[in-house]
Backbone as a chain_set.jsonl record, in Angstrom:
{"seq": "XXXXXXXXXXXXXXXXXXXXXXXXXXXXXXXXXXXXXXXXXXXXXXXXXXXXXXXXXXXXXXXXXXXXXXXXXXXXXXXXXXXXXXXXXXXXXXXXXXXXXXXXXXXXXXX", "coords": {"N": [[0.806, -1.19, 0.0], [0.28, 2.065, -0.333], [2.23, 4.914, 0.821], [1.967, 7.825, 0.405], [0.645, 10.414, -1.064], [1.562, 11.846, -3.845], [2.953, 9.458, -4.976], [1.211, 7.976, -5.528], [-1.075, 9.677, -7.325], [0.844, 10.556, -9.082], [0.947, 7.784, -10.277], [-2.108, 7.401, -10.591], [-1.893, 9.197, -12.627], [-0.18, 8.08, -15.024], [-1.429, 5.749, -15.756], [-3.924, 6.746, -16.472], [-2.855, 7.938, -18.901], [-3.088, 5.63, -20.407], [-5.916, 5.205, -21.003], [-8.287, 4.44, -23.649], [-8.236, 6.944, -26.356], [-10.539, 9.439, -27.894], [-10.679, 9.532, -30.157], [-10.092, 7.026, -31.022], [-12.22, 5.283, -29.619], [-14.385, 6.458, -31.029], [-14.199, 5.053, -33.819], [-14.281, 2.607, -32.708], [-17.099, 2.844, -32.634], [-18.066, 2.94, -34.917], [-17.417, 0.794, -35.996], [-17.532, -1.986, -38.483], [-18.42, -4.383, -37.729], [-17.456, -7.035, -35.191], [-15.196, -8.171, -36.197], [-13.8, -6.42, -37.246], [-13.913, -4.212, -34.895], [-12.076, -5.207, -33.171], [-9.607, -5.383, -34.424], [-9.149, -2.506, -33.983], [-8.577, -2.072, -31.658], [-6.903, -3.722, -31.466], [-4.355, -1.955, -31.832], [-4.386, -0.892, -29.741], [-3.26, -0.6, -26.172], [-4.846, -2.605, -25.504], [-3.968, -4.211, -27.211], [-2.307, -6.123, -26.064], [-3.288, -7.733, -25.069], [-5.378, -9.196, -26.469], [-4.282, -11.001, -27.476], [-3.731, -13.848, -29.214], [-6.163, -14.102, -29.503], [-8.734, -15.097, -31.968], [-10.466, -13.901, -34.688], [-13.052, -14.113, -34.084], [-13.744, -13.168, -31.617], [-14.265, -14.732, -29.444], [-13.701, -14.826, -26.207], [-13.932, -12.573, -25.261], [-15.131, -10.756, -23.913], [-14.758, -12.157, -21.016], [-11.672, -11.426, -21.015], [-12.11, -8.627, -20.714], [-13.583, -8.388, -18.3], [-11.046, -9.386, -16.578], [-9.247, -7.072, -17.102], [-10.345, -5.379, -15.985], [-10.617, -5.836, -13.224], [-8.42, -5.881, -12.795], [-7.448, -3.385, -12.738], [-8.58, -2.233, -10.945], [-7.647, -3.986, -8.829], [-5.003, -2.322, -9.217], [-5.716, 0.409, -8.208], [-6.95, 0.086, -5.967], [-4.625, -0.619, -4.448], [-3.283, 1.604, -4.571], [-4.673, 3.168, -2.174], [-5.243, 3.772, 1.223], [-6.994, 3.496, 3.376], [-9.282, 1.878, 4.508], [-12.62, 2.29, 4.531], [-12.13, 4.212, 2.461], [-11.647, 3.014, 0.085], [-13.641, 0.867, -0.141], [-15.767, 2.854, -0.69], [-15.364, 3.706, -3.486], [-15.835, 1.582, -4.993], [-18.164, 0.962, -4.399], [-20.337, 1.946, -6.291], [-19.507, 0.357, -8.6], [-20.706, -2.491, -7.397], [-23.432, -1.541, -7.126], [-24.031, -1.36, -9.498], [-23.895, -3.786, -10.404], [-25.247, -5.196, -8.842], [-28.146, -4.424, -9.7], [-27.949, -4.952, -12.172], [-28.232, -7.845, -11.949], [-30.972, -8.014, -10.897], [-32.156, -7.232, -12.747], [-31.584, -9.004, -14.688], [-32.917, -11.22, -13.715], [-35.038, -10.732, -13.881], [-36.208, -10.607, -16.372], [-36.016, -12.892, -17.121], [-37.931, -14.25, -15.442], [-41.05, -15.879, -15.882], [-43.968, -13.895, -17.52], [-46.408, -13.183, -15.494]], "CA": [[0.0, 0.0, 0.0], [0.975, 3.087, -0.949], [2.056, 5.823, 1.72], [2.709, 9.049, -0.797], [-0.329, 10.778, -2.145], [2.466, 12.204, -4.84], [3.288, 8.788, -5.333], [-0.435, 7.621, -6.188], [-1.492, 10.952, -8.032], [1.134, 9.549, -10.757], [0.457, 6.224, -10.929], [-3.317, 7.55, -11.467], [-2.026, 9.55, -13.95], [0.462, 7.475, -16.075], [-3.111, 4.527, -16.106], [-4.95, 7.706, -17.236], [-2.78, 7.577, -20.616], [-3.743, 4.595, -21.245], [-7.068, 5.287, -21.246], [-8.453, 4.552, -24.827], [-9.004, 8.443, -26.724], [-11.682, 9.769, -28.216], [-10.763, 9.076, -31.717], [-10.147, 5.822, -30.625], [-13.427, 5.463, -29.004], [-15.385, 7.022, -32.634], [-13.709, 4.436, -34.567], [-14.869, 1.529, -31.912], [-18.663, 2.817, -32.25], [-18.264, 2.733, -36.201], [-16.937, -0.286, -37.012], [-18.726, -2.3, -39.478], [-18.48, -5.858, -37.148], [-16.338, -7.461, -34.209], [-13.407, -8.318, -36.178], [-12.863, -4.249, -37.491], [-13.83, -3.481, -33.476], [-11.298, -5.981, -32.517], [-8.547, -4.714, -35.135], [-9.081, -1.571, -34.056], [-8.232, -2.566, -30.281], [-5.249, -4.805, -31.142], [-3.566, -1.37, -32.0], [-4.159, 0.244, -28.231], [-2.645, -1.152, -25.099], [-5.577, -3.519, -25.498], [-3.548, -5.329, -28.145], [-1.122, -7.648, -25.703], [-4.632, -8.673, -23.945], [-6.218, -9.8, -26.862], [-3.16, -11.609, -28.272], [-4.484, -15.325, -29.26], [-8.033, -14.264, -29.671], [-9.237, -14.607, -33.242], [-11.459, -12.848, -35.028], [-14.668, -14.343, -33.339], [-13.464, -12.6, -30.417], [-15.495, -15.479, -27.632], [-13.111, -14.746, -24.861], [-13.624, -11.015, -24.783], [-15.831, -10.065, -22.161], [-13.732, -13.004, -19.868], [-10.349, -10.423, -21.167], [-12.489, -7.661, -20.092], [-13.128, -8.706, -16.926], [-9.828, -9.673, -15.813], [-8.195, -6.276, -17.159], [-11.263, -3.942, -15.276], [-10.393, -6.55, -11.931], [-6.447, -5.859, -12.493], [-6.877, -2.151, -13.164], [-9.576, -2.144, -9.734], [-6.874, -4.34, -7.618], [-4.147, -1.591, -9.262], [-6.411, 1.56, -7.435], [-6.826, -0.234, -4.017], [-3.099, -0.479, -4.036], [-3.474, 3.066, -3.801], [-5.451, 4.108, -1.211], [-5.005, 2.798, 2.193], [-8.134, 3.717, 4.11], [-10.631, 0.544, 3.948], [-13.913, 2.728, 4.073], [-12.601, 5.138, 0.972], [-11.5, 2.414, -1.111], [-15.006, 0.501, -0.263], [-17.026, 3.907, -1.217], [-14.424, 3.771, -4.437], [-16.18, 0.196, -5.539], [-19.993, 0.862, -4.317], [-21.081, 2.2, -7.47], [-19.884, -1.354, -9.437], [-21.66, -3.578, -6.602], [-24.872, -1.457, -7.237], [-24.349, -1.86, -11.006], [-23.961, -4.815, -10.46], [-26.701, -5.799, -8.264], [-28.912, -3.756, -10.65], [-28.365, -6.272, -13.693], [-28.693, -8.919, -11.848], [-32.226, -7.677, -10.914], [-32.671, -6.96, -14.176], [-31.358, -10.576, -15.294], [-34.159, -11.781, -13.236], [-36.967, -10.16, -14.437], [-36.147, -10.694, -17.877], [-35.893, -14.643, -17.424], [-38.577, -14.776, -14.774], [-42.188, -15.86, -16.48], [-44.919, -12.794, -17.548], [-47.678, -13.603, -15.031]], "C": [[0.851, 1.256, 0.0], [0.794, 4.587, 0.318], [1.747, 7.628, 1.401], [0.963, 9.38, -1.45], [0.457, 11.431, -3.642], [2.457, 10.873, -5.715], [1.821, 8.338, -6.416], [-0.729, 8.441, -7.025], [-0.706, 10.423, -9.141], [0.882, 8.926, -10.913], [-0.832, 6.191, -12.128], [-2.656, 8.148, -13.15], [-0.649, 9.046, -15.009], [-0.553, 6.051, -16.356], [-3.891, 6.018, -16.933], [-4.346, 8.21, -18.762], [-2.632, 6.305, -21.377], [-4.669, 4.407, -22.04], [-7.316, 5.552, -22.868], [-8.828, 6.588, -25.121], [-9.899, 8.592, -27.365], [-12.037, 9.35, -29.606], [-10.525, 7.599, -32.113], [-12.224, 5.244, -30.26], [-14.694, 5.258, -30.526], [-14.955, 6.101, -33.614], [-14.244, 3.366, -33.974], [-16.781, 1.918, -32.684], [-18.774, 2.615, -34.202], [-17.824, 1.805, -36.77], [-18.357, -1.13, -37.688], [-18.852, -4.025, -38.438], [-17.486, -6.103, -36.217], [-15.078, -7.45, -34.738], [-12.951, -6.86, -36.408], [-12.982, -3.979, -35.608], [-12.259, -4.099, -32.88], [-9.58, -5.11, -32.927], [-8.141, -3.312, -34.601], [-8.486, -1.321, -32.348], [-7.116, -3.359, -30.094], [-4.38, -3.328, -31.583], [-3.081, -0.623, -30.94], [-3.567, -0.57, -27.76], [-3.431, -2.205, -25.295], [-4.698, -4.822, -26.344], [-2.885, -6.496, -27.563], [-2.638, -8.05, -24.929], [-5.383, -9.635, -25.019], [-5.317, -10.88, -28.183], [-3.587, -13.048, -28.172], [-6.073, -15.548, -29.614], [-8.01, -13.94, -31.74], [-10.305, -14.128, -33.382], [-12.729, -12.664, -34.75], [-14.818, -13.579, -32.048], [-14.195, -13.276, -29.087], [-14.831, -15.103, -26.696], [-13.34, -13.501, -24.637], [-14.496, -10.562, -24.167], [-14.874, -11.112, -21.275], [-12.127, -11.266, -19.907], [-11.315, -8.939, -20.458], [-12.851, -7.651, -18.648], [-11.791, -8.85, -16.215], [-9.15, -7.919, -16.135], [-9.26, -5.207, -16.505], [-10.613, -4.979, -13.579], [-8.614, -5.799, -11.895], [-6.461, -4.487, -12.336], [-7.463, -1.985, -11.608], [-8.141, -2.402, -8.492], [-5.317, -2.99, -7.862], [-4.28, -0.052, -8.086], [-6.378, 1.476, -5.929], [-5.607, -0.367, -3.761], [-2.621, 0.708, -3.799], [-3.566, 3.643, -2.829], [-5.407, 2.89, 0.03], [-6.45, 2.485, 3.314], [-9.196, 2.717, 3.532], [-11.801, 1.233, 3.692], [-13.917, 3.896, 2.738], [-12.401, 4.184, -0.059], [-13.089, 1.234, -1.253], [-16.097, 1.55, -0.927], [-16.575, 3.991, -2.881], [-15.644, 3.0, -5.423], [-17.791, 0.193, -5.631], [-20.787, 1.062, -5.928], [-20.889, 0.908, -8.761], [-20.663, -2.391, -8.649], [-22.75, -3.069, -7.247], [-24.803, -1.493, -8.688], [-24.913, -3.189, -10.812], [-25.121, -5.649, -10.492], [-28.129, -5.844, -9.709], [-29.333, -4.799, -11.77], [-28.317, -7.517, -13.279], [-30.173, -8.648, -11.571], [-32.926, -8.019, -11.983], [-32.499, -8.005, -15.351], [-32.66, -11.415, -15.047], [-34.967, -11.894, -13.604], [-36.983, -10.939, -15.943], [-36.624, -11.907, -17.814], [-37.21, -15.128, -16.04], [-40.236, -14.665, -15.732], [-43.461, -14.657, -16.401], [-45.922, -13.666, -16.525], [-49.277, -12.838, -15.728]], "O": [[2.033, 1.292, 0.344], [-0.26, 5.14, 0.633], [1.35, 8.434, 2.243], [0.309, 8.614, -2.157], [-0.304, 11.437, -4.61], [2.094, 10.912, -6.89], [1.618, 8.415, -7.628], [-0.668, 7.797, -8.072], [-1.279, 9.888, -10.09], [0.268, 8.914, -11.98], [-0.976, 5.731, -13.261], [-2.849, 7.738, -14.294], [-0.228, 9.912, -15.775], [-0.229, 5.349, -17.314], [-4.328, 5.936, -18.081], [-5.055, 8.728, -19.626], [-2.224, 6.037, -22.506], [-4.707, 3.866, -23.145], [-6.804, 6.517, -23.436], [-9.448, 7.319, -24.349], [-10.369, 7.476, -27.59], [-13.103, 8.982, -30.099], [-10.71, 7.097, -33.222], [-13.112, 4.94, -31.056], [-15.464, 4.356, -30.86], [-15.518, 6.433, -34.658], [-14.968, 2.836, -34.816], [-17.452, 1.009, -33.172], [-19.787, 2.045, -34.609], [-17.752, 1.789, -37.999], [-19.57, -1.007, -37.521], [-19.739, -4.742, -38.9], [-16.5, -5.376, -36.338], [-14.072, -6.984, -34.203], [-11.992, -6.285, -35.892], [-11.969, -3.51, -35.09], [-11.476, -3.404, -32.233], [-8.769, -4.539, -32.197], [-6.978, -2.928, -34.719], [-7.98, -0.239, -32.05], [-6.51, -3.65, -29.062], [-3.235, -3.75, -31.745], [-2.043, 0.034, -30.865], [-3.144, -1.465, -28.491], [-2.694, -3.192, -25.302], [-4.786, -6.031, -26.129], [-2.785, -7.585, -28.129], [-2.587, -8.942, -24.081], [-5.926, -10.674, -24.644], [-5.649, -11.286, -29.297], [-3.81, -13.481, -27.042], [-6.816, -16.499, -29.856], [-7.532, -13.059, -32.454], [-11.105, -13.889, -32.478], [-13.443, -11.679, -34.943], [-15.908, -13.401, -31.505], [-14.579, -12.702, -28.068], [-15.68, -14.904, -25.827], [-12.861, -13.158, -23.556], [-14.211, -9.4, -23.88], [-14.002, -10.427, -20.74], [-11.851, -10.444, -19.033], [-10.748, -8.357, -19.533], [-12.33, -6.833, -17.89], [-11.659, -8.263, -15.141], [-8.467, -7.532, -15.187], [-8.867, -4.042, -16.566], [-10.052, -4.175, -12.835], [-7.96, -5.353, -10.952], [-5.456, -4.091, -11.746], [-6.587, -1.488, -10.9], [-7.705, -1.602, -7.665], [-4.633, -2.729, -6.873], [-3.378, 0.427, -7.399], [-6.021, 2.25, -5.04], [-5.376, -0.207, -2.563], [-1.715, 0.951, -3.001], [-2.8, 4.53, -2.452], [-5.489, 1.666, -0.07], [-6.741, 1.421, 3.86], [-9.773, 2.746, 2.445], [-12.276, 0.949, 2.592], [-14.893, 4.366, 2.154], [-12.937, 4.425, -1.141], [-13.509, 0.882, -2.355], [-17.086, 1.175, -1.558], [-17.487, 4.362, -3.619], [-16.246, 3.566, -6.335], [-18.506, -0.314, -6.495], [-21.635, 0.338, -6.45], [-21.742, 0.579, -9.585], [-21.305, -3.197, -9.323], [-23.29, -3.862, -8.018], [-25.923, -1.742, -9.134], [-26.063, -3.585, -11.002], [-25.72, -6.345, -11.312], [-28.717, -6.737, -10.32], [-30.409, -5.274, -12.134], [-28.351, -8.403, -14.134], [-30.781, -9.373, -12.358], [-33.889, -8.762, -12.176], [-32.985, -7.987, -16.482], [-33.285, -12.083, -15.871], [-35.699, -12.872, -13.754], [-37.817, -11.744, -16.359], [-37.67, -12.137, -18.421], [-37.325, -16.321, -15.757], [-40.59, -13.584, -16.204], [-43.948, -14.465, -15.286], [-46.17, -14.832, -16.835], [-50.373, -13.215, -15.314]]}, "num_chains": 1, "name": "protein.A"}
């Protein structure tokens, strides 16, 4: 854990140029099918994650999970205080929750 708010404040911000850009982003929402989305993602940082996946792309929500979990366990390595890095996370539990709700309903029979 990390004692240095200096120290943390970079970290955040050498992960925050990672972060896909915008023209990145506008190129994702226009592709014509998975494999152009995919192509267009093996050129970002994304590319050593999706190294082995062909063009059907099945593993990629699993790869997306693991690299939102790695980037999550990268943040709490941050911050030392258990109740800010819990208030940090609340808003993915209640996603969370949310679509599972909303998994429910869907698959539970119209009465």
């Amino acid at each position: 854990m990390t004692q240095s708010y200096a120290f943390a404040s970079m970290r955040i911000r050498m992960m925050e140029r990672q972060i896909l850009s915008e023209s990145v982003w506008k190129r994702l929402l226009t592709s014509r099918d998975l494999a152009e989305a995919l192509a267009i993602l093996r050129e970002s940082r994304y590319g050593a994650l999706l190294e082995g996946q062909g063009q059907e792309g099945k593993d990629f929500d699993q790869i997306l999970q693991e690299e939102l979990a790695r980037q999550a366990d990268q943040v709490q390595d941050l911050i030392e205080d258990a109740p800010v890095r819990a208030f940090l996370f609340h808003a993915y539990d209640l996603h969370n929750l949310k679509m599972l709700i909303k998994s429910e309903l869907a698959e539970s029979p119209e009465e």
